[in-house]
N, C-alpha and C positions, 0 to 999 in steps of 0.2 A: 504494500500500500504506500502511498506517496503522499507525504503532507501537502495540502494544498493552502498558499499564504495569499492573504487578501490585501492589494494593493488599495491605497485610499487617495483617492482623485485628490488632488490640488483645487482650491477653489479660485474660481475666477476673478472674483471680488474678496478684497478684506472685509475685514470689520466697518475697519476704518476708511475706504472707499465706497462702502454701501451706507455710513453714515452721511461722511458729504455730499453723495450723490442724492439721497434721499431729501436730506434737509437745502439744497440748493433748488432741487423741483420743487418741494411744497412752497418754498419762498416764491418761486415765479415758474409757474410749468408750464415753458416752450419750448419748441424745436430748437431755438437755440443752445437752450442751455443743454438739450440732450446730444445737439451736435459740437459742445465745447467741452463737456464731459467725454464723448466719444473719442477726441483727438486727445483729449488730458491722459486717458486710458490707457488709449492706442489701439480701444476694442472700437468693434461696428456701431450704429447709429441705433441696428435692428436690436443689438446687446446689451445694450444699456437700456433701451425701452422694453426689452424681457426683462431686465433687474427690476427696471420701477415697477412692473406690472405686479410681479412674484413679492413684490413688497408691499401690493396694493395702493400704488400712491398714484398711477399712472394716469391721465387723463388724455383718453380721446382725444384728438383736434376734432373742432364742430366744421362741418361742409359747409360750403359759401357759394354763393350762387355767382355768374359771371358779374353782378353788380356789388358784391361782397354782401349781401344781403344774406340771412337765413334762410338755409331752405326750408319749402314748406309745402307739403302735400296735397294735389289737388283733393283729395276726399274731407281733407281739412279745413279746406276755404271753402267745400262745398258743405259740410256739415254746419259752420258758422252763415253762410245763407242761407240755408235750411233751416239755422234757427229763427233768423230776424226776421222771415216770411212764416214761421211756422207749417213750413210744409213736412209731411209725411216721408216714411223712411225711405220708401219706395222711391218719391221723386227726388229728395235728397240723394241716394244713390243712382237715378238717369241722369239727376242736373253734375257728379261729380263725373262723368262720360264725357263735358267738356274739355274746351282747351282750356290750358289751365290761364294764361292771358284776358284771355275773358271771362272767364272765373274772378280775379283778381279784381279788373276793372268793378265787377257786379259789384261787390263785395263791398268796394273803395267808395263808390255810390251810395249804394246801401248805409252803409256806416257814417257817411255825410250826410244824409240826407232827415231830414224833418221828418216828423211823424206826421201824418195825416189827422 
């Protein structure tokens, strides 16, 4: 029989670079600073946002539309017409079958506009 010895992986991060890296994101979490820690490292971009995430500190970037606006779901501009008309679920889901362009404009209307 042959003893078999168990070799113990090196870990990628210290302590002490999974501290500053942690508390430099929660101070300001953006892509900069995860691509300033990445060169500080000498690891990947992808690597350091696997640390933050396995640490749970990590935050998504929010999507932006070509205006840098929010995006925002045509079934969601149709469900918020759907309320201010009070129409039914049914036609709320025909009316979110729009463009969403025209969607928006309603919407934009709608929410300007005087009550009768």
């Amino acid at each position: 029989m042959t003893a078999t010895t168990k070799t113990v992986k090196a870990p990628n991060y210290t302590a002490e670079q999974t501290a500053e890296l942690v508390a430099a994101y929660v101070a300001t979490p953006t892509r900069e600073t995860v691509d300033a820690f990445a060169a500080k490292f000498a690891k990947t971009a992808r690597s350091i946002v696997a640390k933050l995430s396995r640490e749970k500190v990590y935050q998504k970037p929010e999507h932006l539309t070509k205006n840098g606006e929010a995006v925002q779901k045509k079934d969601a501009v149709a469900d918020a017409i759907g309320a201010i008309l009070n129409l039914s679920e049914a036609d709320t889901d025909s009316l979110a079958k729009a463009n969403k362009k025209a969607l928006k404009a309603i919407f934009e209307a709608l929410a300007n506009s005087k009550p009768v």
